[in-house]
C-alpha angles and dihedrals in degrees: 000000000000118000118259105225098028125199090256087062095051102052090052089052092048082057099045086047090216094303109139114275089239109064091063096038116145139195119231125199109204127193116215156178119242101229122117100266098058094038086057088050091058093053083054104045084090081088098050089057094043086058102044104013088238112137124203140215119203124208095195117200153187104261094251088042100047077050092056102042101053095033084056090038087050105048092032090049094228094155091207087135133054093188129018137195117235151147154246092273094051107038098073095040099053088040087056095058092039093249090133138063104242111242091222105122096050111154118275084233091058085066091208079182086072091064113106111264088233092058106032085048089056103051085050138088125191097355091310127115109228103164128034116227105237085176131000126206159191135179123254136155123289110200148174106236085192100052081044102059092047096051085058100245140125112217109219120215099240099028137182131246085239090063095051098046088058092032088055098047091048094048097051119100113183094194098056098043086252106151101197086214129008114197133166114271093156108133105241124098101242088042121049084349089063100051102039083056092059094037084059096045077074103047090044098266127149137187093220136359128225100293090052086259111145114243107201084119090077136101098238089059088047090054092050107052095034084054093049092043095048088042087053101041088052105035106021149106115264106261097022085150086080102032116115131168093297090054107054100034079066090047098053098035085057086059098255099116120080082184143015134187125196153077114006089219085074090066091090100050093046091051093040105113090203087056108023127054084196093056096120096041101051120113136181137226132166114270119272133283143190100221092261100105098268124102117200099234114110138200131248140145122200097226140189117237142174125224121223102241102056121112094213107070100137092052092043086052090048086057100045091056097043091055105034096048142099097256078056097058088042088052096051086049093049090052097036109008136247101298087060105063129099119282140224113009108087125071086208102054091059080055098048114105089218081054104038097078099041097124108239095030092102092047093051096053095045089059103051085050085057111065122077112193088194093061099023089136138064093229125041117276132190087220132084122220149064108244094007146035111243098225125106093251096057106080094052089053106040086050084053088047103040085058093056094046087052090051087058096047085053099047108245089117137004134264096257099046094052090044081048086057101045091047083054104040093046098050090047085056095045090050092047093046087052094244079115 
């Protein structure tokens, strides 16, 4: 049972020195994602006011549009947001230029020591915490144990490509709507560009060498998206060009994926029963690799930020640690149970006996520990990150390149032209940005 008056609650009370909630209440204006997990977080936020007399209101988007809209408000200090949702990518960056209210005087109940090193390191620059992880992630594979064992397979549980490749395409069954794989193909850098990137870590592939020259003219490049093109054209759903993570979590909840790779967060609503007619029948394994020491899962935490120029940072920090914090993750398992919380951010929920035999809970965790977004690649890089490279200019040209690699899966241009394209537009962007 959660306790009563929390040390969240508390906290807030020392500051407000007895005086009444409300004659300090704020409204907060909150920028977010519209996954699950934050959709969840909304129906909940009924406590947090209870507690503090804050009130919030969401402004709820698409995941490349969330991605817009704060990235313009914040370097164009709109102020339209107290608290955004961001990422991995964004959070040192926008330390680095002071965009963001540092996370260092968090209370000593919110036990910031208890976050998980991979996720508190990568929502911090230079030793500060500037983002709160409110879920951590990895990618892992998603499958149909059923659809497996009749296909005759045995899924292992650190397979090859090789092995999904031949496992999707006997899975499929056009007749019955079965798609043997579904995988991201959406144009946007955090959606199908996100996962391509860490699909050609594994091929050894690489964004930049060492001299910050692209490198989409390689060979490695070209093995990875002609074997993701051929996969998909084969095995997957119709329109996979435009599907993201929405899309084929609905896919795969409605009974039509065989397979599904991507974020780890996605394991509860698949095995969901209320959401999912597969629930029963769902399995894990660790994201694929190509025998070169590289997997292709990568690492990311939805996380809650402030940005510098609101004037309600106390209230905003109130928030953060009412919904990144450990009561949090007891209140979401006391309304819709343990395999429902929020994963991977905690230390202590991976060490917690109503947590230990969720099913996907060890697979989850195995696969955070193991990305290093210091050796994501096969070859040395000057970048840092999985799915991305940590530097400002990143995010503009992975969204340019992840449209022409769409294009291609679609078939409105080849492989090679829309790799062509992404060798020339990201060099002109490196060269203009004075890497070259």
């Amino acid at each position: 049972m959660r306790m009563q008056k929390n040390a969240i609650a508390l906290t807030i009370a020392a500051v407000c020195g007895g005086a009444s909630l409300a004659a300090s209440a704020d409204t907060l204006t909150i920028a977010t994602v519209n996954n699950g997990d934050m959709i969840r977080m909304q129906g909940l936020t009924e406590d947090f006011t209870a507690k503090t007399g804050h009130t919030v209101e969401w402004v709820t988007l698409e995941e490349n549009v969330l991605r817009q809209r704060v990235t313009t408000d914040i370097t164009t200090k709109g102020g339209a947001f107290d608290i955004m949702t961001i990422g991995m990518y964004e959070t040192p960056i926008w330390g680095k230029n002071e965009w963001l209210v540092p996370l260092d005087d968090m209370s000593a109940e919110y036990n910031v020591d208890d976050i998980l090193p991979a996720m508190s390191g990568g929502l911090s620059y230079d030793g500060t915490m500037y983002a709160a992880p409110f879920y951590g992630e990895s990618s892992m594979i998603m499958y149909r144990a059923d659809l497996m064992e009749a296909a005759g397979l045995e899924m292992p549980a650190a397979p090859s490509w090789a092995f999904i490749a031949k496992a999707a395409r006997s899975m499929t069954d056009r007749d019955a709507e079965i798609n043997g794989i579904c995988l991201r193909g959406k144009a946007g850098w955090g959606e199908g560009g996100a996962f391509i990137t860490a699909m050609s870590n594994s091929f050894g592939a690489r964004w930049f060498d060492e001299n910050w020259d692209a490198q989409f003219d390689s060979r490695e490049w070209s093995d990875t998206l002609n074997f993701y093109k051929n996969m998909m054209d084969d095995a997957g759903p119709p329109g996979y060009a435009t599907n993201g993570f929405n899309e084929n979590l609905s896919l795969f909840q409605q009974g039509k994926c065989g397979m599904w790779i991507d974020a780890t967060v996605a394991a509860s609503f698949v095995t969901n029963p209320d959401d999912s007619t597969v629930a029963d029948k769902v399995d894990f394994a660790l994201a694929p690799d190509n025998g070169m020491g590289v997997r292709s899962n990568w690492l990311w935490a939805w996380a809650l930020a402030i940005p510098a120029g609101t004037e309600k940072v106390a209230a905003a920090k109130q928030f953060i640690e009412w919904a990144t914090s450990t009561d949090y993750i007891e209140l979401v398992a006391e309304k819709e149970g343990w395999a429902n919380v929020p994963p991977g951010a905690r230390i202590s929920l991976y060490e917690n006996e109503n947590y230990k035999d969720i099913p996907f809970a060890k697979m989850t965790l195995e696969s955070i520990l193991s990305a290093d977004p210091s050796n994501s690649t096969v070859d040395p890089t000057p970048y840092v990150g999985v799915q991305f490279a940590a530097i400002p200019e990143f995010a503009g040209i992975a969204t340019e390149v992840s449209q022409e690699f769409s294009a291609a899966y679609a078939g409105q241009q080849t492989i090679a032209e829309a790799l062509e394209k992404a060798q020339a537009l990201t060099n002109d962007a490196m060269e203009a940005a004075g890497y070259k």
